[in-house]
KEKE-3310 file (N, C-alpha, C; in steps of 0.2 Angstrom, whole numbers, plus 5000, padded with zeros to 4 digits):
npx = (5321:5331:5348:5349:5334:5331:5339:5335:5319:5323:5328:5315:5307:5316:5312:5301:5298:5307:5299:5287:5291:5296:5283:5275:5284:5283:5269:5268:5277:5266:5258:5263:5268:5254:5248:5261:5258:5245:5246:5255:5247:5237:5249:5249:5239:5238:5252:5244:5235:5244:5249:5236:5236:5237:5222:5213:5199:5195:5187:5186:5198:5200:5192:5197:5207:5202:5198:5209:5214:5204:5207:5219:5219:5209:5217:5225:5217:5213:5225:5227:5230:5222:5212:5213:5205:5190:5176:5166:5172:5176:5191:5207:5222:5229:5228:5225:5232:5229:5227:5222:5209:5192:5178:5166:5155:5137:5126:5136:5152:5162:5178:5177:5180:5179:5185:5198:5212:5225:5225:5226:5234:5232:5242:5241:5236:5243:5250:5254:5254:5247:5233:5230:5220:5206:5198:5183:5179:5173:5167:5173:5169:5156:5149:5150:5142:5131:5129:5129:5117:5108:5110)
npy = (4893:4905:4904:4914:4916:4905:4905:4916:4910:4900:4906:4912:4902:4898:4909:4911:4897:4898:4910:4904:4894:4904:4910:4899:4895:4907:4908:4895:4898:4909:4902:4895:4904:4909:4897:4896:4908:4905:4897:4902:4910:4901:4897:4908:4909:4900:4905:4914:4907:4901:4907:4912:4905:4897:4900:4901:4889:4870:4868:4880:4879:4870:4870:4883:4875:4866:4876:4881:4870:4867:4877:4876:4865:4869:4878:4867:4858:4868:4871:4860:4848:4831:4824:4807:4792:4789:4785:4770:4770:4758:4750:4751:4745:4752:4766:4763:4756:4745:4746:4736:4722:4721:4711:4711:4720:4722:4726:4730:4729:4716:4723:4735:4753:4755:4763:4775:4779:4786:4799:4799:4806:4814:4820:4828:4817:4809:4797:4803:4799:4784:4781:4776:4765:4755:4741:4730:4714:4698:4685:4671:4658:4660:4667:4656:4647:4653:4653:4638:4638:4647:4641)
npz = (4741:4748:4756:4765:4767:4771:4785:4791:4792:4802:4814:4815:4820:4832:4839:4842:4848:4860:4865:4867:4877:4888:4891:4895:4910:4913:4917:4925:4938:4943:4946:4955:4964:4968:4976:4986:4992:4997:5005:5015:5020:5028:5037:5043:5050:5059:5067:5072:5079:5091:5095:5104:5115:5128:5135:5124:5124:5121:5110:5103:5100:5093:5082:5076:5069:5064:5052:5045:5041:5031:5025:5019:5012:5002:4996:4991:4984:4974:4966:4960:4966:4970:4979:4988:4992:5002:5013:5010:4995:4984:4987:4979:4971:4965:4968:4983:4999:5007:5024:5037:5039:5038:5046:5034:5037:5037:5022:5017:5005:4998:4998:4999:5007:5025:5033:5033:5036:5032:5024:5002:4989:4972:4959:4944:4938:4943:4958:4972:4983:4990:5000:5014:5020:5027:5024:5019:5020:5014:5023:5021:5025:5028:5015:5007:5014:5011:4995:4994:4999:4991:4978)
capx = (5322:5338:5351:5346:5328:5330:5341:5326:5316:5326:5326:5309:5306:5318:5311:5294:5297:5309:5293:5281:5294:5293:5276:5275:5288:5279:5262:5269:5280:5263:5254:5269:5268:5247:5249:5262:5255:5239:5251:5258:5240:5238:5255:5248:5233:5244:5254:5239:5231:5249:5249:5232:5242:5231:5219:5208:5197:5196:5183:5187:5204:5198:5187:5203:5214:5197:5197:5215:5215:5200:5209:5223:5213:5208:5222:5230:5215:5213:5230:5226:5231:5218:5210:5211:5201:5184:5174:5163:5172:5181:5197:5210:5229:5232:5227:5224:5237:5223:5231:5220:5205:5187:5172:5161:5147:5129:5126:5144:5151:5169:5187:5172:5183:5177:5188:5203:5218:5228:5221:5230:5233:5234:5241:5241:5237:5251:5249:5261:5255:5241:5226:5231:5214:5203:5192:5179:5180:5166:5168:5174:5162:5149:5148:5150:5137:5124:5129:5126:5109:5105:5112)
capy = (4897:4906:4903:4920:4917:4900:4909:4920:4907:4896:4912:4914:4896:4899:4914:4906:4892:4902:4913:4901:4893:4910:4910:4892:4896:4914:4903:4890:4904:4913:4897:4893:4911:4907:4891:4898:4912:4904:4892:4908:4913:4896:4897:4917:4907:4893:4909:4917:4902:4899:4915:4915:4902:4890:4903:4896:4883:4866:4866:4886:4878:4861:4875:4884:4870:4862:4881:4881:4863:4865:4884:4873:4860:4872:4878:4863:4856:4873:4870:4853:4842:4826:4819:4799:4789:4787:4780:4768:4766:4751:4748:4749:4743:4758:4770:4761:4753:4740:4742:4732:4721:4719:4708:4716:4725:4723:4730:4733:4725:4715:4728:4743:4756:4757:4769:4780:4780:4793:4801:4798:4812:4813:4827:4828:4809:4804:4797:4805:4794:4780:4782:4769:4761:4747:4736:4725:4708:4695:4679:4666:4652:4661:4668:4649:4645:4656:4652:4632:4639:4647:4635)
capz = (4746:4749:4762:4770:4771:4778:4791:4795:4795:4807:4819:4818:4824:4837:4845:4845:4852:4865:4870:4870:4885:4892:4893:4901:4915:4919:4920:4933:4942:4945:4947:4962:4970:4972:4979:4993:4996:5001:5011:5020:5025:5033:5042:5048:5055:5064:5070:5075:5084:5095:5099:5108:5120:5132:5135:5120:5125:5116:5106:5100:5096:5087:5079:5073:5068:5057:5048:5045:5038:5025:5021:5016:5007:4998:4992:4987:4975:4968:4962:4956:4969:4970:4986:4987:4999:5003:5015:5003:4988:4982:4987:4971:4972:4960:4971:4990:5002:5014:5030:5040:5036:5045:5040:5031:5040:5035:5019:5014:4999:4998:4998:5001:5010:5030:5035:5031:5040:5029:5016:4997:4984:4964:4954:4936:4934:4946:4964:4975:4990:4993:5004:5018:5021:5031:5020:5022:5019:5016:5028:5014:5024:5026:5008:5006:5016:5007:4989:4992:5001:4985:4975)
cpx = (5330:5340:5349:5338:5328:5333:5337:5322:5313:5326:5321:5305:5308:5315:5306:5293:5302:5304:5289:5285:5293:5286:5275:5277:5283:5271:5264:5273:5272:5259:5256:5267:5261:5246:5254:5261:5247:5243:5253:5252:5238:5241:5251:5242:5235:5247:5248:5235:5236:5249:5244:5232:5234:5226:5211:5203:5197:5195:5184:5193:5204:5196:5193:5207:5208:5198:5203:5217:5210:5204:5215:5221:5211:5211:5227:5225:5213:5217:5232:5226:5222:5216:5209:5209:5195:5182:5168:5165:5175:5188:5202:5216:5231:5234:5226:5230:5231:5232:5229:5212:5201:5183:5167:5154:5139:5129:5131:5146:5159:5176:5180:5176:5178:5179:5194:5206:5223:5227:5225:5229:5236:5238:5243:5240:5241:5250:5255:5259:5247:5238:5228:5222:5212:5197:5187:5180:5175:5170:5168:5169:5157:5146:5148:5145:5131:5126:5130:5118:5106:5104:5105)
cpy = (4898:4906:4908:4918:4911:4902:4911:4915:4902:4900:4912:4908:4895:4903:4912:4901:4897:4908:4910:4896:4898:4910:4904:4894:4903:4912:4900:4894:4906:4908:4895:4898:4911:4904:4893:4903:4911:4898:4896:4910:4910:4897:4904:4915:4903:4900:4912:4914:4900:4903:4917:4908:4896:4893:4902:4890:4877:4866:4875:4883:4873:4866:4879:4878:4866:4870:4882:4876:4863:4873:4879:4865:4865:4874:4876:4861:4861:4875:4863:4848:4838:4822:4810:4795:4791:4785:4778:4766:4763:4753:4747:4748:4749:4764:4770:4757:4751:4739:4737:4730:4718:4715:4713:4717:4724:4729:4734:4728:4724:4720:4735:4747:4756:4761:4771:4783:4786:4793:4802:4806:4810:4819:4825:4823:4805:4804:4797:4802:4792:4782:4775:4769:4754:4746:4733:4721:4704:4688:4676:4657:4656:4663:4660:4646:4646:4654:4645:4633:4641:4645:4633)
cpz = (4747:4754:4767:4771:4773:4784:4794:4797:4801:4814:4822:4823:4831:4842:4846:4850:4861:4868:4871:4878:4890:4896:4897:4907:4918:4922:4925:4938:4943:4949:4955:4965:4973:4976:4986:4995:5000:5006:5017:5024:5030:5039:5047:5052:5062:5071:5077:5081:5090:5098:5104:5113:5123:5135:5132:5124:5120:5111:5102:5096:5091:5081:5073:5067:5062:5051:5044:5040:5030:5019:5016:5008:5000:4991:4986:4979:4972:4967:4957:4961:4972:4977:4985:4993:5002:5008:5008:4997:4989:4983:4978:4975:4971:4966:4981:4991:5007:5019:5037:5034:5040:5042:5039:5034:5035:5028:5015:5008:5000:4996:4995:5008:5018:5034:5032:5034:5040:5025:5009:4992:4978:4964:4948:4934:4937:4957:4968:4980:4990:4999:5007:5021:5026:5026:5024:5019:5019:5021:5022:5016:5024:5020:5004:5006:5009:5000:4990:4994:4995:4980:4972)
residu = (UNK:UNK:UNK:UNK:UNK:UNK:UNK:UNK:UNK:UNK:UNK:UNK:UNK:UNK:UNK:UNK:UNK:UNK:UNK:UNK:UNK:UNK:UNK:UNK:UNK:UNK:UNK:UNK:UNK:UNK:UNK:UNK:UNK:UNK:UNK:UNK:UNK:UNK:UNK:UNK:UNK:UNK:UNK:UNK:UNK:UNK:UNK:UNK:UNK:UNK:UNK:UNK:UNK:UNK:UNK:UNK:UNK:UNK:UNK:UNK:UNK:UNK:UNK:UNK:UNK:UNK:UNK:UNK:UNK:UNK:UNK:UNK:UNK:UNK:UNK:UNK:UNK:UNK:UNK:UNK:UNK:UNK:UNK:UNK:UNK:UNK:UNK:UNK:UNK:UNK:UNK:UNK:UNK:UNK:UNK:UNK:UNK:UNK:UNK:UNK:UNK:UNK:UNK:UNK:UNK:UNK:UNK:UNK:UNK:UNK:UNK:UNK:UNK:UNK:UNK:UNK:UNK:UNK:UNK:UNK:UNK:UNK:UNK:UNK:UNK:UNK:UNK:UNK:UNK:UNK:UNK:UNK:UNK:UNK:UNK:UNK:UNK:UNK:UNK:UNK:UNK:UNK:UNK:UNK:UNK:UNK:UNK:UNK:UNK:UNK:UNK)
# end
């Protein structure tokens, strides 16, 4: 190969990969301008709800503020973002923060979520904030008891 056509062909490696970045950046640029714009539609709803003042009753405005909240929802995991926290599933370190702990209720099973204090989120694989949680806990006698009972 001659010096000239390695030149070219160091070129063409260059533009390549310089528009395959392009292409990346116009994907997340589009991907970003989706995601707030369905953010803005939210806010026009908020606006919209503050605007019909104390005139709304409760349960119209609960009504509101639940529509507003799942509009939002929406928007986030149909941009990937991950819901973490359950009632019912297991407790993980990974993914949960136990901020209190109950005994465990009939038919419940040991660090089995029983409620959901704030709710956790993923995105890409990556936990931007743990799901604070209440566990269940077995009774360490009574679960004592019953395993020399079955003994």
């Amino acid at each position: 190969m001659t010096e000239q056509e390695s030149t070219a062909a160091a070129a063409r490696v260059a533009y390549e990969g310089a528009r395959a970045l392009a292409e990346r950046d116009a994907a997340h640029r589009a991907h970003t301008e989706r995601l707030l714009l369905a953010c803005a539609d939210a806010l026009d709803a908020c606006d919209r709800l503050l605007a019909a003042g104390p005139q709304q009753d409760a349960a119209a405005c609960r009504h509101s503020v639940g529509l507003i909240a799942r509009q939002l929802e929406a928007a986030a995991t149909g941009a990937g973002l991950e819901l973490i926290g359950a009632v019912g599933e297991r407790a993980d370190p990974a993914t949960h923060h136990v901020v209190a702990v109950r005994p465990a209720p009939p038919g419940t099973g040991d660090d089995e979520v029983l409620e959901v204090a704030r709710r956790g989120y993923r995105y890409r694989g990556h936990v931007l904030r743990a799901a604070r949680v209440v566990v269940a806990a077995e009774d360490r006698t009574q679960a004592a008891r019953k395993g020399t009972a079955q003994g």
